[in-house]
Structure formats: C-alpha cells, structure tokens
N, C-alpha and C positions, 0 to 999 in steps of 0.2 A: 514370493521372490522379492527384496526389499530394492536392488538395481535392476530398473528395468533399462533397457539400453536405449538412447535418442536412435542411435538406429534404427529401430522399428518404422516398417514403412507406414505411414499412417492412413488409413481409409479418407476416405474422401467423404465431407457431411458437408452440411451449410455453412462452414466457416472455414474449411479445406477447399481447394479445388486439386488435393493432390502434389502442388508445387508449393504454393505461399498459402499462409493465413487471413482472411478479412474479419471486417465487422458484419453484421447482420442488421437488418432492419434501420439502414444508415447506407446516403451514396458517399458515406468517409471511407475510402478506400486505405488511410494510414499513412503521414507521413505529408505534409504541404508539399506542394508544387516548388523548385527550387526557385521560380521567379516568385512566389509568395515571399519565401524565405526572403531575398533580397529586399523585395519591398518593407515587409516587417523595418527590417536593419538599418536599411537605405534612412525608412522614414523618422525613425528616432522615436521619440516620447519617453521612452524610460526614466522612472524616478528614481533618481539615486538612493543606493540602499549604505548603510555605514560599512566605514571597509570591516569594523571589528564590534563587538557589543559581548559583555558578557551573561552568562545565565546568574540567576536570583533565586533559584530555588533549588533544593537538597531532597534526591528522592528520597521515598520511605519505601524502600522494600520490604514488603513481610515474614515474619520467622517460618511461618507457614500459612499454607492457606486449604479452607475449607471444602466442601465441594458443592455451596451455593455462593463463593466466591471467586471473584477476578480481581485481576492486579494490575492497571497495565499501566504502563512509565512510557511516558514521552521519552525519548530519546535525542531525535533531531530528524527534518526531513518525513519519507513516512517510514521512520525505524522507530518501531515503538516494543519494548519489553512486555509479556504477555502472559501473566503468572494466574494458574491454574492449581488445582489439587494435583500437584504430583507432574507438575509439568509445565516446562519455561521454553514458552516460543521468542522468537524475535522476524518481526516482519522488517524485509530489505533492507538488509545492515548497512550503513553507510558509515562509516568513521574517517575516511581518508580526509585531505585537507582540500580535492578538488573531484569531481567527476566530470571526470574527462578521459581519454585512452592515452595520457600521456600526466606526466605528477607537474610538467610545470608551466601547463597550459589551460586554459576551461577555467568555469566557475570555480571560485573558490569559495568556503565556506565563512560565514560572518560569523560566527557562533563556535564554542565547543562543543562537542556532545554531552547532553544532560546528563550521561555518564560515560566515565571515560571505561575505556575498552577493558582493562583491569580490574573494573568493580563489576565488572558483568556476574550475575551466579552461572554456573554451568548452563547452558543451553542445549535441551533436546532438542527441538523441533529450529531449521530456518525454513520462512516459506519466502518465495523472492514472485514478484508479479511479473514479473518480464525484464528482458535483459538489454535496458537503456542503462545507461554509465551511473544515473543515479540511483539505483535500484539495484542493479547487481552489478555490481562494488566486489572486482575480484582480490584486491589486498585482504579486504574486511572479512571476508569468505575465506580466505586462507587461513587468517588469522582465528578466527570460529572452529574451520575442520581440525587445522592444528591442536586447540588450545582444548577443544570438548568432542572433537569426533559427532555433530548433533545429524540428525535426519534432514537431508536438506527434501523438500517438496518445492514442483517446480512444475510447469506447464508445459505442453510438448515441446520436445525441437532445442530446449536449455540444458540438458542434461550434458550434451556434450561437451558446451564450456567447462562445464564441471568437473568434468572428468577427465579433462588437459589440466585443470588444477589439483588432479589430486585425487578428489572427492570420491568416495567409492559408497557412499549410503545417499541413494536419491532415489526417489520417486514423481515422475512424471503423470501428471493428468492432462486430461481433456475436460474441457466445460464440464458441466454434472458431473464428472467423476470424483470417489468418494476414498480416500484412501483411511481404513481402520485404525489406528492407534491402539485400542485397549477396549475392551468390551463398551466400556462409557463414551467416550470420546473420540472424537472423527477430524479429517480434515477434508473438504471440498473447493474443488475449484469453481468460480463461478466466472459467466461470462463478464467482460469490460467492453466499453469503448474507446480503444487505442490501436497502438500501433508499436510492430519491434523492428529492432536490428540497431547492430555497431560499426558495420563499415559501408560503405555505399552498395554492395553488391550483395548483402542479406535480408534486404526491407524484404519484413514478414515473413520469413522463413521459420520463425519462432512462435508458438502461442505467448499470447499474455490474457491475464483474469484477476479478479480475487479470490476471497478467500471466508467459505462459511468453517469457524471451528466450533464445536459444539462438545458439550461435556455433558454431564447426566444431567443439570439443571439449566445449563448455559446457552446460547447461542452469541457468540461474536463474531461482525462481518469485519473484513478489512476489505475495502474496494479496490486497494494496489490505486493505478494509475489511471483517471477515465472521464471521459465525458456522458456528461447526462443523456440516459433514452429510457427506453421501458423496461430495461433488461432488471431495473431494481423492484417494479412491481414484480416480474414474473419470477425472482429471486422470494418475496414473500409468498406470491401464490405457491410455490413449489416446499417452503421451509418455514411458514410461517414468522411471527413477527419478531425480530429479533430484540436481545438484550439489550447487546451494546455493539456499537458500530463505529466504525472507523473510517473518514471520510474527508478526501482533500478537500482543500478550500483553497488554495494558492496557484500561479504561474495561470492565472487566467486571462491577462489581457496582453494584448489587443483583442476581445471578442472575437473580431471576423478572423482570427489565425487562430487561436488558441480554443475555441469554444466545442466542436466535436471531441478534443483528443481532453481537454481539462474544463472540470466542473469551477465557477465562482460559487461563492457563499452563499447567492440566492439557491442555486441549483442545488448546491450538496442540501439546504435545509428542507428541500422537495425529495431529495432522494431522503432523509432521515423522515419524513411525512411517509412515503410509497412503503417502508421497509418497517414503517410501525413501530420504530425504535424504541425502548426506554430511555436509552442514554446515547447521546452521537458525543464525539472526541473529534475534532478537524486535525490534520493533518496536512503536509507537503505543504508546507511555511514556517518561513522565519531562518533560512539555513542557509539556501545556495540564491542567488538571484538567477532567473529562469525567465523571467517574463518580463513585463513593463510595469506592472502596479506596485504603488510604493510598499515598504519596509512594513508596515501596521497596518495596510489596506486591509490583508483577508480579516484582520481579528475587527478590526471597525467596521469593514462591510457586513461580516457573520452578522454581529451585535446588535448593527441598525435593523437587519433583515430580521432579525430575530423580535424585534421590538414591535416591527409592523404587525407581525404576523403573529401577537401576542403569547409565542412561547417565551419562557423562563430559560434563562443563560444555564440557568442548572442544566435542564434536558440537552442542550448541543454546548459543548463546555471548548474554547481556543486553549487547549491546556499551557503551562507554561514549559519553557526545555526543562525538562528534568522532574517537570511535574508526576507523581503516582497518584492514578483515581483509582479510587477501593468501590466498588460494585458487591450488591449482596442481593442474590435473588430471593425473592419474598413467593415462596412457593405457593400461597392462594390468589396471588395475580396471576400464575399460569391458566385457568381456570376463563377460556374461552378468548384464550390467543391462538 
C-alpha cells in the first residue's frame, strides 16, 4: 500500500507518549522556552550576512549513472539533488524566496538555488525531515507533485500536510522503519535531535529524522535537521559505516540556544568520525540567515576544525551552491566495513 494515511493512530514507543513526539537520550524536550527566545533576540550579536550574493559554479549533472555511483548537487540550504542508478531523489525542497508561513515575511534567501527549479531532471523520490518552514516548503512541494508526480517519504504525523496539498503518493515512517524501493535500494528513517511544528498549537505532534538511502553498493546518510548525541554511533552500529553522508554545519550560534536542536562544524566533524564516513558534504548554510554566526563562519569553522584534527578538506567537503560531487564506490574497500 504506497499511501499510508497520517491518520493511523500511532503506538506509543520511546519517542511517543501517544500525544506528541520527543527526543530520547536528551532532557531537550523540542522547541526553546519563549523567554529563551526573547533573550536570544532581546540580546543581539548577529553578524550581518549580504542582503544578496551570487552562486559561481555550474552543476554537472550526469547523462547517467552507474550502480557503484552517486551524484549529489548542492542545491541550497539542505536541498541537495541525489542521483543514483535509476533514480533522483531531492532531500527538503526549498526554492521559495523566504520560509516562513507568509511570502512576505521571515528570512529571505541571499542566494539563488544552485539550480533553478526548471533545470531540475524528473524526480522520483522527495524525502522531507520534518515540517519547519525551511524544510517542507509547501510552494516547492506543489511545484515537484505537479511537475513529476515523485514518491514523497516522510516521517509520522506529515502526511497529512500533504495531503491538503494534493499529494496522494506518500509514505510515512517511524525511526528504524525501512521503506522498499526496488529489490536493491531502500529508504530509512533514522532518528534526529530536534524538534517539529508550524503554528503555536502543534509543537511535536509530527515526527522528524533522517535518512539512511542505500543502493546495491551505496549507503548515503542525510541527517535532515539535528543536534549532536549518540544516535549517530548507534546509526553505524545498526548499518554500518557509511559512503557518503550529509551533514549540517550552520544556524549554530548562540551555542546556549541553538546547540541541542543544531550541530556546529566541530560536532557535525564528530558525527562524520561516529558514522565512519568516506565522504561527509555539510549542509544547512549559506541561504537563509537562521542564527547569529557570520555569512562564511560554517565553511571557515568546518576548515579550521578540520585542520586540527588532521583530516583532509577532501573527506568533509563545504560544497559550493550548485556544486555536483561524483562518488564512485571501490568495491574491495567494502571488505570489513
């Protein structure tokens, strides 16, 4: 059955109580205190970011691709294009000009998308992490189900946005759950640490997660939206080490407000350590201003962090908008992952 309905009542586990959704292994309950909130605000520090900037580089999408190959294109934000044997995902479309629940209000985007929405190739697969305004982007989502009809995959309790817009091919999971694609290739949800909801009266009523997709030779993580804990080792213990991995690195400061719900660049480089990665790709920078730290921070903090800790810029790559990294799995390095 490819719609499963958000209706379904949902059992009750370690991250249910039946009503709303939490985190585990964390007293982040989701979502700061609104006296936090104010203080954040109140107290200022943010470095101004350009009102405008353009991109400098020109994807290279491929004619085709192999099936010990990937493709994946920066986009903007964490929307990145995601080219497989036989199949085009796109993680958390965002194209509008702001996210926010109104077009002429909320951040606005400094940047264009590294591809504009017309050069897109058809899209089978969208997976969206949870339903904050910059992540599931219901113009972008219309504009996808209209234009390719793709499989949207989505975490409990989303489906039914989706389905006031339209959408009639979704699939909902739960943590660990594993949705089939095609004898090779899978998509799972994995746990995050964050937090959902769009109006004041739905905090948590929605799951959010990432995303292990795996193919005959492949495994690539996308983390969606999250802050650091151990859910990424037990992500490896349970699927071992992965390929290539996708991993914010932005909207982290002020630490004391931002550090449960978003990873900075020291953290995501821990989480691409825990997860065993071949290749990390950062993400959730350079698009919307979110946080306090400046314009270039994440890619100069990744960089420095990276330097300390004697990895190579190759292994965790700040890709540019519009950038495509080609991955090619070397089948006798499988060989006691």
């Amino acid at each position: 059955m490819e719609n499963i309905s958000s209706d379904t009542l949902y059992p009750v586990t370690d991250h249910f109580d039946g009503a709303h959704f939490y985190n585990v292994n964390t007293d982040f309950k989701g979502r700061n205190k609104l006296l936090d909130v104010l203080q954040w605000k109140l107290k200022g520090g943010a470095t101004k970011w350009p009102c405008k900037t353009k991109n400098s580089t020109i994807p290279e999408l491929p004619n085709s691709v192999g099936e010990h190959e990937a493709f994946i294109t920066f986009i903007n934000h964490a929307t990145h294009l995601v080219q497989l044997e036989g199949l085009n995902i796109i993680t958390d479309p965002i194209f509008s000009k702001r996210v926010s629940p109104v077009s002429w209000l909320g951040p606005k985007r400094v940047r264009p998308p590294g591809i504009v929405f017309e050069s897109l190739p058809k899209i089978d697969i969208v997976v969206i992490s949870h339903n904050h305004y910059d992540h599931m982007d219901l113009p972008s989502i219309r504009m996808l189900w209209k234009r390719d009809a793709p499989l949207f995959i989505v975490p409990l309790g989303n489906g039914k946005q989706l389905e006031a817009e339209g959408v009639s091919r979704i699939i909902e999971l739960d943590w660990w759950q594993t949705h089939s694609l095609n004898t090779f290739q899978s998509i799972t949800l994995t746990p995050a640490q964050h937090w959902s909801g769009r109006t004041p009266f739905d905090h948590c009523k929605t799951l959010w997660g990432g995303y292990l997709i795996t193919s005959k030779h492949l495994k690539i993580f996308f983390a969606g939206d999250t802050g650091y804990n151990n859910h990424f080792q037990e992500i490896r213990r349970r699927y071992g080490k992965m390929d290539i991995s996708i991993l914010p690195i932005g909207a982290y400061e002020p630490r004391w407000f931002m550090q449960k719900q978003h990873m900075n660049p020291s953290e995501a480089i821990q989480t691409h350590i825990d997860l065993g990665s071949k290749l990390s790709i950062g993400t959730h920078f350079g698009t919307f201003q979110l946080a306090n730290e400046g314009f270039n921070d994440p890619v100069q903090h990744l960089r420095e962090h990276l330097t300390l800790l004697n990895i190579e810029y190759t292994q965790f790559i700040a890709p540019e908008h519009g950038q495509t990294i080609s991955y090619i799995h070397i089948v006798n390095e499988e060989l006691g992952t």
